[in-house]
C-alpha positions, 0 to 999 in steps of 0.5 A: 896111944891107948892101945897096946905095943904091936911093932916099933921101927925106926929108918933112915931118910937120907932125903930129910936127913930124919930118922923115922919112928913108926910105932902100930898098935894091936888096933891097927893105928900107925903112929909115924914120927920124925926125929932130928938129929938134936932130938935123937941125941936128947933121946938117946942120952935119956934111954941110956939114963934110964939104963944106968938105973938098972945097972947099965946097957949090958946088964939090962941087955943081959936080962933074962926078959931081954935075951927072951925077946931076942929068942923069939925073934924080935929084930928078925920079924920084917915090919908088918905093913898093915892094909887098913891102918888108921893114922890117929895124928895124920899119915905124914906124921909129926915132927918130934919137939919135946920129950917127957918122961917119969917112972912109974911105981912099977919102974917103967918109963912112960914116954911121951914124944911131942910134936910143937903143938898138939897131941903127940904118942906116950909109951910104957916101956919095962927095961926089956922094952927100954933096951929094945927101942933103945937098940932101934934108935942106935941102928938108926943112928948108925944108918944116918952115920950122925956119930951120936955116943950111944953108949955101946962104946963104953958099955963094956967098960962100965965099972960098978 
């Protein structure tokens, strides 16, 4: 992914007991991916990771970046279904394989989703966007009722 973050969202597909990640750029591309429970659990756990360098969920959902983007509204916008959307990797999308990751010098995570074979979606997340996606995926781990530990359980127990 070259262009820069418009939207991300993520829903629950009982009938392919799958969680679906759509990701759309300002260009109008609309990256679709399909995550299994096993995938979501491994991503998941490296969200929440990346948290603890910050010092944890709730303090970086405490940020001052963080509590902007929800004053603004970010979970209450409606995804924007585009009318001439470009799908880059196919409009079904692909399924997710293999997650890699590192920290840039300026502290972001780049992310990169993978399908088995071929090219696959790279993001850059600063903490603000590493919680924002992070709160997504546990949504959507709710929705399919899986019972993954997302770490809100213990997020208020933390101890530093």
């Amino acid at each position: 992914m070259i262009d820069k973050l418009h939207q991300i969202n993520i829903t629950y597909s009982a009938r392919e007991d799958r969680l679906l990640l759509r990701i759309t750029t300002k260009k109008g591309d609309e990256y679709r991916i399909w995550l299994t429970r096993r995938f979501t659990t491994a991503l998941n756990e490296l969200l929440i990771r990346e948290m603890d360098k910050y010092g944890g969920i709730a303090s970086v959902r405490e940020n001052r970046q963080t509590k902007k983007l929800f004053k603004e509204g970010a979970f209450e916008k409606s995804f924007e279904e585009e009318k001439s959307v470009q799908y880059p990797l196919g409009e079904d999308g692909f399924l997710a394989f293999a997650i890699k990751s590192t920290n840039t010098r300026e502290g972001n995570l780049h992310l990169e989703l993978l399908p088995e074979r071929g090219k696959g979606v790279t993001m850059n997340l600063d903490k603000s966007l590493l919680y924002m996606f992070y709160h997504l995926l546990t949504h959507g781990i709710g929705r399919a009722e899986w019972h993954i530990t997302t770490g809100f359980e213990s997020s208020s127990m933390k101890v530093h």
